[in-house]
VEXVOLO-714294 format. One line per 3 residues: their letters; for each residue x, y, z of C-alpha. Coordinates in steps of 0.25 Angstrom, whole numbers, plus 5000, padded with zeros to 4 digits. Example, Ala and Ser with C-alpha at 12.3 -4.5 7.8 and 13.67 -1.06 7.14 Angstrom:
REM VEXVOLO-714294
AS	5049:4982:5031 | 5055:4996:5029;
END
This chain:
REM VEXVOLO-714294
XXX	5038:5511:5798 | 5036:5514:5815 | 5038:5531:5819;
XXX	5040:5534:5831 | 5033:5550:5835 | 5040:5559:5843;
XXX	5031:5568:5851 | 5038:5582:5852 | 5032:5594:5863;
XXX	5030:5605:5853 | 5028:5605:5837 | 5041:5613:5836;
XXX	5049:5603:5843 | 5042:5593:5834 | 5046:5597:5822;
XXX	5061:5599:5828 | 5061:5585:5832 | 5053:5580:5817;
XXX	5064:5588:5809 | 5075:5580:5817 | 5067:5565:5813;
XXX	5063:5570:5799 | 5048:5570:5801 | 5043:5580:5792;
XXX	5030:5576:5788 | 5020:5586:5794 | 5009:5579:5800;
XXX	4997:5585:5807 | 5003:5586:5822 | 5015:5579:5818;
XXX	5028:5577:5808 | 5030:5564:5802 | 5043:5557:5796;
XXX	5046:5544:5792 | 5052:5539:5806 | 5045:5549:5817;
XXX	5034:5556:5819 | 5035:5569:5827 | 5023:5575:5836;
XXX	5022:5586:5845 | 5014:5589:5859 | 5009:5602:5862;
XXX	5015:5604:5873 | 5005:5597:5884 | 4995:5591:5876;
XXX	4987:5585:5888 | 4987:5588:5902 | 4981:5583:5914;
XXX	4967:5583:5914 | 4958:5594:5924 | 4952:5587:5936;
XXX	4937:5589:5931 | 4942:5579:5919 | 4945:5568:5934;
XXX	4931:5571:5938 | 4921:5583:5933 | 4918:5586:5948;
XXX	4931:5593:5949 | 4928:5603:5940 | 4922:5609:5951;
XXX	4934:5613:5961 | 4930:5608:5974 | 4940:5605:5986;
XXX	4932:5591:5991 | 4937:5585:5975 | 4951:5587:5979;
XXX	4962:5581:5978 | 4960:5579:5962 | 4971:5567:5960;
XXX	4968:5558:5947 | 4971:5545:5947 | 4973:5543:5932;
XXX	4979:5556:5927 | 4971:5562:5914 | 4976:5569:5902;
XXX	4969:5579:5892 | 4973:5583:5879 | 4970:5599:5878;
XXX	4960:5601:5868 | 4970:5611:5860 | 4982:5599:5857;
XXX	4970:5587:5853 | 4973:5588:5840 | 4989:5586:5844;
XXX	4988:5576:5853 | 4978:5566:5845 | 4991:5567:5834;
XXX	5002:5563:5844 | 4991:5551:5848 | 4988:5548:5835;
XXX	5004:5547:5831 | 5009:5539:5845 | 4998:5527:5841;
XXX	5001:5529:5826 | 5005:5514:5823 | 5018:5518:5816;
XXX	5022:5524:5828 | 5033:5515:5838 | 5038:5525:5848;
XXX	5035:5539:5854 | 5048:5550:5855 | 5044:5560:5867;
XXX	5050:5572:5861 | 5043:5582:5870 | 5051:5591:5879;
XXX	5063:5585:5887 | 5059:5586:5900 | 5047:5583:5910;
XXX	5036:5592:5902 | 5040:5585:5889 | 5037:5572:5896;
XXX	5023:5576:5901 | 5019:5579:5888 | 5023:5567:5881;
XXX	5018:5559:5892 | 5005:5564:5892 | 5002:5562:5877;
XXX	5007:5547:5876 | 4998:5544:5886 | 4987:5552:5883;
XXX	4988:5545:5868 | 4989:5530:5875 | 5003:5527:5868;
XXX	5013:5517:5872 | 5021:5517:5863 | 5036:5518:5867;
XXX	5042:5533:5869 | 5055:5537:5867 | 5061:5552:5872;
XXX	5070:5562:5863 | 5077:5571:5875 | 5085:5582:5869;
XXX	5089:5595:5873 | 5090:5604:5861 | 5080:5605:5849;
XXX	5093:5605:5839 | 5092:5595:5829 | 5105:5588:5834;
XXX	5099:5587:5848 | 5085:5583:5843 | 5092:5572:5834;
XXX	5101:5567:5845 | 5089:5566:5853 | 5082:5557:5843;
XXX	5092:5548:5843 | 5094:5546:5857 | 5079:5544:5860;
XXX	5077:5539:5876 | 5066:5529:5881 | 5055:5538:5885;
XXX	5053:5528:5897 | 5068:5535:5902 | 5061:5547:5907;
XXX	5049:5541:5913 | 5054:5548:5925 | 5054:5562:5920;
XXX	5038:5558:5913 | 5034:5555:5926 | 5040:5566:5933;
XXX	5031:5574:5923 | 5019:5568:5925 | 5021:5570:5940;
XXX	5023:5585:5940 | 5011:5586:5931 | 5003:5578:5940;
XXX	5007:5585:5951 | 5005:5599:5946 | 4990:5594:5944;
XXX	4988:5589:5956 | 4992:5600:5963 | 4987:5610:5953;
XXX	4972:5605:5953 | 4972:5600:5970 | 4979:5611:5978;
XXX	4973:5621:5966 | 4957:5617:5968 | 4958:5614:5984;
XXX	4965:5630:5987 | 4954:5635:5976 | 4943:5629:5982;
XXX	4947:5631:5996 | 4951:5645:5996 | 4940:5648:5985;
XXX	4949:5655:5976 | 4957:5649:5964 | 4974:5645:5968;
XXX	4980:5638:5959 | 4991:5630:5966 | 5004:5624:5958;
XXX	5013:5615:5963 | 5024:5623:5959 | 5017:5636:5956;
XXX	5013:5637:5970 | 5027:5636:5977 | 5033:5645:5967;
XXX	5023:5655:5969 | 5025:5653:5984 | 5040:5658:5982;
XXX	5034:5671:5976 | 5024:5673:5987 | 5035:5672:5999;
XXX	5044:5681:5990 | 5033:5692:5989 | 5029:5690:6002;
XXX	5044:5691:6009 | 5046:5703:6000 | 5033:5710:6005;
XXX	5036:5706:6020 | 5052:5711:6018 | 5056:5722:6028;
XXX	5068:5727:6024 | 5078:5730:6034 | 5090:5740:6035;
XXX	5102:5737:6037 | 5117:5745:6037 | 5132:5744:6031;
XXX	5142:5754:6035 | 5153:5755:6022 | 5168:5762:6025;
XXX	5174:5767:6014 | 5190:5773:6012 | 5185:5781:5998;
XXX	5192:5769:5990 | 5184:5755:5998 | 5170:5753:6003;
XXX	5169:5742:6015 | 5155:5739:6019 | 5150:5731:6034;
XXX	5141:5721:6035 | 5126:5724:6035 | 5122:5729:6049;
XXX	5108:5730:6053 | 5109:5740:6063 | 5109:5756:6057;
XXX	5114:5760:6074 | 5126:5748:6071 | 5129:5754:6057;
XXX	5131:5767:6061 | 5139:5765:6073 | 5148:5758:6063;
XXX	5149:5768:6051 | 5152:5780:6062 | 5163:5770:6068;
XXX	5170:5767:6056 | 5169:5782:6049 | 5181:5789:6047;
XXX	5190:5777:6053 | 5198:5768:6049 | 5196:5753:6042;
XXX	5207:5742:6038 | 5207:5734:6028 | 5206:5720:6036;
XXX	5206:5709:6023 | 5205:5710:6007 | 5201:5696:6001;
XXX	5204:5696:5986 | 5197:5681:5982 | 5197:5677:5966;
XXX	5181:5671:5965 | 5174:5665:5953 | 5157:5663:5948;
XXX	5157:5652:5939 | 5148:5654:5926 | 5133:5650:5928;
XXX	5126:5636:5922 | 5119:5634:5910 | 5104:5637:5909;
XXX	5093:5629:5915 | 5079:5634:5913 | 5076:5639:5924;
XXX	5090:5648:5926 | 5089:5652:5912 | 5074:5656:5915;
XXX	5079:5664:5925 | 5090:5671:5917 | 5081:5674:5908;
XXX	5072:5681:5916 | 5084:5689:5925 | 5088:5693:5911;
XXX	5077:5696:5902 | 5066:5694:5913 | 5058:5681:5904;
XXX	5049:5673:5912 | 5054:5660:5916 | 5043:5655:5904;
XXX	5046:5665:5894 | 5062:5659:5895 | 5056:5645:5895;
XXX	5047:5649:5881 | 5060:5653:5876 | 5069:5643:5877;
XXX	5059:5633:5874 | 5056:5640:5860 | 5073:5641:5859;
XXX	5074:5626:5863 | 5064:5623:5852 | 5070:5632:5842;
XXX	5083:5623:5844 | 5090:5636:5852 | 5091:5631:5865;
XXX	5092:5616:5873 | 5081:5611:5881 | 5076:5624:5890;
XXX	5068:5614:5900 | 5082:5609:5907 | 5087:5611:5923;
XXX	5100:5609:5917 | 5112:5621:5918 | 5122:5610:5911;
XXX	5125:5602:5900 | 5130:5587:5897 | 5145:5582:5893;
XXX	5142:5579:5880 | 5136:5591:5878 | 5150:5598:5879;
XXX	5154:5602:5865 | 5139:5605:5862 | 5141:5616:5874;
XXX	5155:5621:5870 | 5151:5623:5855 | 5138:5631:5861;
XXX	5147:5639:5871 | 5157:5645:5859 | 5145:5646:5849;
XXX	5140:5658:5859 | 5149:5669:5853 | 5142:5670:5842;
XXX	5127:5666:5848 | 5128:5676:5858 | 5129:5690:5855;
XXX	5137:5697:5866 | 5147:5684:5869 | 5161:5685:5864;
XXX	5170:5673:5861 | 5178:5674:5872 | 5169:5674:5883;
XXX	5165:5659:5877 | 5174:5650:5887 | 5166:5637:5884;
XXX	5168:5630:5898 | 5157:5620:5894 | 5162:5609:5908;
XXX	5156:5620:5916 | 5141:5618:5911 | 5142:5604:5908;
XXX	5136:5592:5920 | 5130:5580:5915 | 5126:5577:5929;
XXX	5118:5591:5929 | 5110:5588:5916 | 5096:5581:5917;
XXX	5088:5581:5905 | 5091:5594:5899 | 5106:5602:5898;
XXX	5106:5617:5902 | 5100:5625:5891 | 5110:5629:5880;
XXX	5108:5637:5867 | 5108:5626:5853 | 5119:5626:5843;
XXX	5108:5629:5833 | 5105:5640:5842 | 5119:5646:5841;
XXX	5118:5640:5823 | 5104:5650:5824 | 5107:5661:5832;
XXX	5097:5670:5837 | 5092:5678:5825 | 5077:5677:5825;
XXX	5075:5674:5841 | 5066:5683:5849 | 5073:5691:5859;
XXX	5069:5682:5871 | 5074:5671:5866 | 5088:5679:5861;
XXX	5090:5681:5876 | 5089:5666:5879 | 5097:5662:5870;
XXX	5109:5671:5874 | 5105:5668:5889 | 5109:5653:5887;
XXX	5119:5657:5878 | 5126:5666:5886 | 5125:5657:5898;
XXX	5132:5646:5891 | 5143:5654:5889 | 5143:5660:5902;
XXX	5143:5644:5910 | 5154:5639:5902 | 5162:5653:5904;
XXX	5173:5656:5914 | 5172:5659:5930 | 5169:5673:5933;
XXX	5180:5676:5940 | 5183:5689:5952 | 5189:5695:5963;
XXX	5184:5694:5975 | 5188:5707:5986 | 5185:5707:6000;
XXX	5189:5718:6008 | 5187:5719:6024 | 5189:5731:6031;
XXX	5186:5734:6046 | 5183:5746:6052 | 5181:5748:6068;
XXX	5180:5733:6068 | 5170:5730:6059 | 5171:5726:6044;
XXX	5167:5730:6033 | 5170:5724:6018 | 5171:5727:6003;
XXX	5170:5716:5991 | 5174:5718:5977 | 5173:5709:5965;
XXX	5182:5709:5952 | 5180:5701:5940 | 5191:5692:5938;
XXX	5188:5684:5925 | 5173:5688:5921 | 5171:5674:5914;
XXX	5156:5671:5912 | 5151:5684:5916 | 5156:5689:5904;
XXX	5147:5683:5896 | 5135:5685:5906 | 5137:5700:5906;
XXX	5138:5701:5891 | 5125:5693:5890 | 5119:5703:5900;
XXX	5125:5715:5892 | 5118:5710:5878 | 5105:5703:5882;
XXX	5099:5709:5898 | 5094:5723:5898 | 5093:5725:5913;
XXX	5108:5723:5912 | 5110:5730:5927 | 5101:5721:5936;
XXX	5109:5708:5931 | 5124:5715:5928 | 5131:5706:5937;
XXX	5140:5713:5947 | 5157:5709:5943 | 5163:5718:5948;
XXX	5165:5724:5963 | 5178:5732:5963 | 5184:5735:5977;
XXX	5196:5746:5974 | 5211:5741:5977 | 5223:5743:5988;
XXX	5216:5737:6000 | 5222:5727:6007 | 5222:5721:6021;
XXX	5226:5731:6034 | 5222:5742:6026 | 5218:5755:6033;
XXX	5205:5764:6025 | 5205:5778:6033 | 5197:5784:6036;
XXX	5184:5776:6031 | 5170:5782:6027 | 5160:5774:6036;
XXX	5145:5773:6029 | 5133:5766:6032 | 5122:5764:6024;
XXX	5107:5757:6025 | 5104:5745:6015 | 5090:5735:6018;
XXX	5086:5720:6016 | 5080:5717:6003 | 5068:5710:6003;
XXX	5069:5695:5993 | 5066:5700:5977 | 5053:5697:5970;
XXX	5054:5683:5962 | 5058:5685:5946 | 5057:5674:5937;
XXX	5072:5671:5940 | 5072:5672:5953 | 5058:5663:5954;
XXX	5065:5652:5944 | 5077:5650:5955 | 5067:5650:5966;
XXX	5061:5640:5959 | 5071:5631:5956 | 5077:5631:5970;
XXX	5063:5630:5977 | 5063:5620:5988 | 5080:5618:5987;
XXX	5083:5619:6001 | 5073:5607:6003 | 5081:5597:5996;
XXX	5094:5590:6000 | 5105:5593:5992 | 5105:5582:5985;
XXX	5090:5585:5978 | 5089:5589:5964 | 5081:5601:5965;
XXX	5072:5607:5956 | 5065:5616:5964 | 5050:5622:5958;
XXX	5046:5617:5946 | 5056:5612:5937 | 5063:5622:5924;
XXX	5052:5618:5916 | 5041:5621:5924 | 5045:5635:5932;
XXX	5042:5643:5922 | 5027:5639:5920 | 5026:5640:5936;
XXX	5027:5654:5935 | 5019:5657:5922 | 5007:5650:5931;
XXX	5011:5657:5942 | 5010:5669:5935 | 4998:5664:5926;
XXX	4989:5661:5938 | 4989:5675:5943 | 4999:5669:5955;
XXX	5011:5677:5951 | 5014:5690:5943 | 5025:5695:5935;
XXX	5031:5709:5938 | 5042:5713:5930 | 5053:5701:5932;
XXX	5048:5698:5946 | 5036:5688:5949 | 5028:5690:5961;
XXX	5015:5683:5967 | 5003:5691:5966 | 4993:5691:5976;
XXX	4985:5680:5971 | 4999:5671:5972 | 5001:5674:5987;
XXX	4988:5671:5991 | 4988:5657:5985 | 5001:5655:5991;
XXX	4996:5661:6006 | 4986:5650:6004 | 4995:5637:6000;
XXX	5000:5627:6009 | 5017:5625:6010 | 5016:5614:6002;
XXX	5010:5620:5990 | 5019:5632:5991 | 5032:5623:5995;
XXX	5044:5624:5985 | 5052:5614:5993 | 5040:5604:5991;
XXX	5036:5607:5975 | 5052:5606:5973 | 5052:5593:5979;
XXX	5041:5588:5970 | 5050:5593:5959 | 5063:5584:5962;
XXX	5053:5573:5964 | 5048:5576:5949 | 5064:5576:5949;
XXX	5065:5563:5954 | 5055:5557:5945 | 5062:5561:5934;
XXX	5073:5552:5937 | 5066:5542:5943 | 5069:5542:5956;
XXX	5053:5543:5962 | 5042:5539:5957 | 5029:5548:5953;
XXX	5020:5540:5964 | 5029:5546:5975 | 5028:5561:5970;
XXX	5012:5561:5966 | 5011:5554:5980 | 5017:5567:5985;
XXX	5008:5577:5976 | 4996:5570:5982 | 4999:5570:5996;
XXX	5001:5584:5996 | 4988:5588:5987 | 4981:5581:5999;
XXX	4989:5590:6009 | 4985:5602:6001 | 4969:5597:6001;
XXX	4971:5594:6016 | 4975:5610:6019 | 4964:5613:6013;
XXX	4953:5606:6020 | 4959:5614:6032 | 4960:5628:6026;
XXX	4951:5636:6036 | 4937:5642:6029 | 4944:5656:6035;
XXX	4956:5653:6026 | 4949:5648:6014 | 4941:5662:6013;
XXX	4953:5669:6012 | 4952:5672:5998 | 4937:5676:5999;
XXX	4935:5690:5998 | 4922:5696:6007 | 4910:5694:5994;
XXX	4898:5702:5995 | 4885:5697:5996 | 4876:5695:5985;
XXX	4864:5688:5993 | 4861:5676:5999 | 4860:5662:5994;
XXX	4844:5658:5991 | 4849:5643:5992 | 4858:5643:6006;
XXX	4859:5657:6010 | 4873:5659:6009 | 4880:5672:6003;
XXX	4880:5676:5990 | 4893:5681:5981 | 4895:5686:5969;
XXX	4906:5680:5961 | 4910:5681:5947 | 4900:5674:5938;
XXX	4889:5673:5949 | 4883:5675:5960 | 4886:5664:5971;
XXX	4884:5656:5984 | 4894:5659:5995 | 4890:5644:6000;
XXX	4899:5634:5991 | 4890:5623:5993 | 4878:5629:5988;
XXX	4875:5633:5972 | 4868:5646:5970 | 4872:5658:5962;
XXX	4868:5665:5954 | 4874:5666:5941 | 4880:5681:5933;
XXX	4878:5674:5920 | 4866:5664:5922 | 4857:5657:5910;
XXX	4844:5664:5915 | 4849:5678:5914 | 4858:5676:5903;
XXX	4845:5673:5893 | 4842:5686:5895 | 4854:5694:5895;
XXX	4856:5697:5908 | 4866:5692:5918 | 4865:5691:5936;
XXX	4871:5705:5942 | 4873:5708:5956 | 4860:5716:5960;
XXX	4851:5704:5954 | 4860:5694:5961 | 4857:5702:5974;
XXX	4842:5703:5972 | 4841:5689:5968 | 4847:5684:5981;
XXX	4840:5693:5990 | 4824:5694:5983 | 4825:5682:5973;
XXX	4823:5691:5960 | 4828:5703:5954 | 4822:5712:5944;
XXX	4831:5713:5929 | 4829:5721:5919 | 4834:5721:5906;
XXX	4831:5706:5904 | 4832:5701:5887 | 4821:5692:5881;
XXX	4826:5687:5870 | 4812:5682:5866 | 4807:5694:5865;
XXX	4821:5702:5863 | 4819:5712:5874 | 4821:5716:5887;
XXX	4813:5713:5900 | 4814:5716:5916 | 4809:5705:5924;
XXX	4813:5699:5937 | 4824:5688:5941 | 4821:5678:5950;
XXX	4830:5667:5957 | 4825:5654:5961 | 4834:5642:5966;
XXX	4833:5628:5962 | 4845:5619:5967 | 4854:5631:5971;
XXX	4853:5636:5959 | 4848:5649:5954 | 4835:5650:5945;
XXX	4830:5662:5938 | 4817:5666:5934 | 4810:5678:5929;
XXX	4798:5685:5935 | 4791:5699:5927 | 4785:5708:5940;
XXX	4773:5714:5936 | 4773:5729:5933 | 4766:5738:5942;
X	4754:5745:5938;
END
């Protein structure tokens, strides 16, 4: 009887996926039942292949090979997931077998992977796509019988394949050609560079900021405080404060305005990635982790979505979610649930995923056995469902103007109104944020009562006082993430769909490589560039460092997706600039290319070409890049006799042709001897031989 094998991501959302087709039979690397069989990936199982793989000559970096750009694109299995791929090929050409299910990941990654291993295993056999949203059985069984042709999302493979193509590219080219011309290892990203760029020019504006003075001058009748505008003169400020002290003001207009903040959007990633860490200070990857873990645990929907809104049919789902809260969350109380689901729901604002909501076997579960990270996630999403199908936050809006010796000064006051979703936001703070004080949102500014217009306030108090510019603030995660996301926006018409650095899926990994590399560096919730981050970026051309134009790349991958370019036109566009990047390096001045090299000292001379010697880490070397010789710490020669090349024999040896070493080991004779070392050179390399002076008499 014909199968068909569904190949999952992971072995847990394998066996999710096997319980739902009644495959139980345990296989080795599979599950087996009497219509399906159901394999998993390890994640990636292949990658692209290193450029030495291409040719063996670029196992040596040299910038005359660039630009590395394969013709035909190679794959490798690692040598830790053999075993696991040779199943998933053995099952795809099992005879019994009449179609493949993709049921990695829903989304670009999950593509890639699949992608990868059917080609890599040579099967042609037709594909068909489970795209779901949750890991509940319901969704997981809608899903299956609702399967897509794999050949619908063509678009979205391609795009995949592009951005990994890309990043190679760019990865292995602008990498090598800065390495090897500047002589010191910089590792360029296409989207790790431009973010790192934005926290160099952040460090660097703060540590260039000089703060500036300026004044206000306040009036005050004992009961109201009015202040001026800013005024950047102290002279002007004072002149103004002894004017207006002791006289009289009049009340000249009181403006009372009813105003409203409507309730925030469901989670996306990445603003749930950023709440997280302006809440509880995770890492964009640690919140990622998480909700991956949730979502597989059938807790949460699909974490990997751009989404903040949900479908119509997904209404009632929504609504029973909402009023299920009162008794998932633990600070919530039934009345503070108003269940305004029209306000979160846009069909026309949902791609391939909705915005992230908690599971009805979540809310079934509870939260008993969680860790405390993933608690707080848990009630984050939870609350903010709650929180955007809430009511307005409604206020009071005062404005009073008063004017004194012809000049204004003014006073604002705020009172709540209606507090609406607030309520449930300041609850949430209360039970689950410790640094309640830095986030307790300001509701309430209260000016005092009985002013109105053409009043007279005698005699006023007149006071100035000094305040000072602020330079910009440190980038956290949070504030990283939104830059991100919005990079390169003012680029764009209004009509572009942006998606800025990176896309959600990815922007976490940009920082962990960031931050991995040595490039950046965690300090406290801020993230800053260390030093070896701003010289890479002194030393990278604008398009490497450019937002606008890696954000660009992005909507193209965008584009793809839905068909609307082909990949010729956007590889086309990686290429041309990796040859713009080689050709900026042919012209970087030898003055400019040193600019890393810190003054050596000199060991000796060269005995083959008579160029400076150097000491680097594991040998002893020619400051001449053309020619060979060194002379090796850890060399055959020595090593048989247990003894290793130090400075002061190095030295000798350059400058006389031998040295004398004592403590040499025979091991014929198992003992130690002195004798001389002397260096000869046969094809610019270093040969050693022994000499024993004779004793004198």
């Amino acid at each position: 009887m014909a199968k068909f094998l569904v190949i999952a991501e992971k072995p847990s959302v394998a066996q999710s996926l096997a319980k739902n087709l009644s495959a139980y039979q345990r296989k080795d690397g599979y599950l087996e039942g009497n219509s399906c069989i159901v394999s998993w990936c390890l994640g990636h199982l292949a990658e692209y292949v290193p450029p030495e793989i291409y040719d063996e000559k670029y196992a040596k970096w040299q910038f005359e090979d660039l630009p590395i750009i394969p013709e035909v694109w190679k794959v490798q299995v690692s040598e830790d997931k053999k075993k696991q791929f040779d199943v998933i090929c053995s099952l795809m050409n099992r005879a019994d077998v009449a179609y493949l299910v993709n049921g990695c990941d829903a989304g670009r990654e999950g593509e890639l992977i699949f992608k990868r291993v059917y080609d890599l295993a040579g099967c042609q056999k037709p594909v068909k796509r489970l795209w779901i949203s949750s890991m509940e059985d319901e969704a997981i069984q809608k899903g299956f019988q609702s399967l897509n042709d794999g050949r619908d999302y063509a678009g979205l493979c391609n795009a995949a394949v592009c951005r990994a193509q890309a990043d190679w590219l760019i990865g292995m080219n602008a990498t090598r050609a800065y390495t090897t011309r500047y002589l010191k290892r910089l590792v360029v990203g296409r989207v790790q560079t431009p973010t790192l760029a934005m926290l160099t020019e952040r460090k660097e504006k703060i540590e260039h900021f000089k703060k500036e003075a300026y004044y206000k001058v306040s009036l005050s009748d004992g009961r109201l405080a009015v202040i001026s505008e800013n005024i950047q003169s102290e002279t002007e400020a004072e002149e103004l404060r002894k004017l207006c002290d002791g006289t009289e003001a009049v009340v000249t207009r009181v403006k009372r305005e009813q105003k409203k903040t409507s309730p925030p959007k469901l989670y996306d990633l990445t603003s749930l990635q950023r709440e997280a860490n302006r809440f509880f200070g995770y890492t964009a990857q640690k919140t990622l982790d998480m909700l991956q873990e949730l979502y597989e645990e059938k807790m949460v929907t699909y974490p990997r979505t751009d989404s903040q809104y949900v479908t119509e049919d997904m209404k009632e789902t929504v609504k029973m979610l909402a009023e299920g809260m009162t008794d998932f969350l633990p600070f919530l109380e039934s009345g503070q649930i108003r269940g305004n689901i029209d306000r979160v729901v846009n069909n026309a604002k949902v791609s391939d995923h909705h915005a992230i909501l908690p599971t009805k076997e979540a809310m079934e579960k509870g939260m008993g056995g969680l860790s405390g990270g993933k608690k707080n996630l848990l009630m984050l999403i939870g609350q903010q469902l709650v929180q955007a199908t809430g009511e307005e936050y409604l206020y009071e809006q005062t404005e009073i103007s008063v004017q004194c010796k012809e000049h204004e000064f003014t006073a604002k006051g705020k009172l709540p109104v209606q507090m609406g979703f607030k309520e449930v936001e300041e609850a949430f703070r209360k039970y689950c944020v410790k640094d309640k004080k830095s986030d307790e949102p300001d509701n309430k500014t209260e000016l005092p009562e009985g002013y109105e217009e053409g009043m007279t306030l005698v005699p006023v108090k007149a006071e100035k006082s000094t305040h000072y510019t602020s330079p910009p603030k440190m980038f956290t995660e949070d504030t990283l993430l939104a830059a991100m996301e919005t990079a390169g926006n003012k680029e764009f018409d209004s009509e572009t769909e942006k998606k800025g650095l990176g896309t959600p899926a990815t922007r976490a990994n940009i920082i962990e490589k960031l931050v991995s590399s040595g490039y950046a560096e965690r300090k406290g919730k801020q993230i800053l560039p260390t030093v070896a981050g701003c010289e890479l970026i002194h030393v990278m051309p604008e398009n490497l460092k450019s937002a606008g134009l890696t954000a660009e790349w992005e909507n193209q991958l965008l584009m793809m997706e839905k068909g609307e370019i082909q990949e010729d036109e956007f590889m086309n566009g990686i290429v041309f600039m990796i040859n713009e990047i080689l050709s900026m390096c042919r012209a970087i001045s030898e003055e400019e290319r040193n600019r890393f090299q810190t003054a050596k000292e000199v060991i000796g001379k060269c005995p083959v070409c008579g160029s400076d010697v150097y000491e680097g880490k594991t040998n002893y070397y020619c400051s001449d890049r053309n020619c060979q010789f060194a002379l090796w710490k850890s060399n055959r020669f020595l090593e048989s006799m247990k003894k290793s090349m130090d400075k002061k024999m190095a030295v000798e040896l350059l400058k006389k042709g031998r040295t004398h070493v004592k403590g040499l080991y025979s091991k014929k004779k198992d003992s130690k001897f002195d004798a001389d070392l002397v260096l000869g050179v046969e094809d610019e390399k270093a040969r050693f031989s022994l000499e024993f002076p004779k004793k004198k008499k």
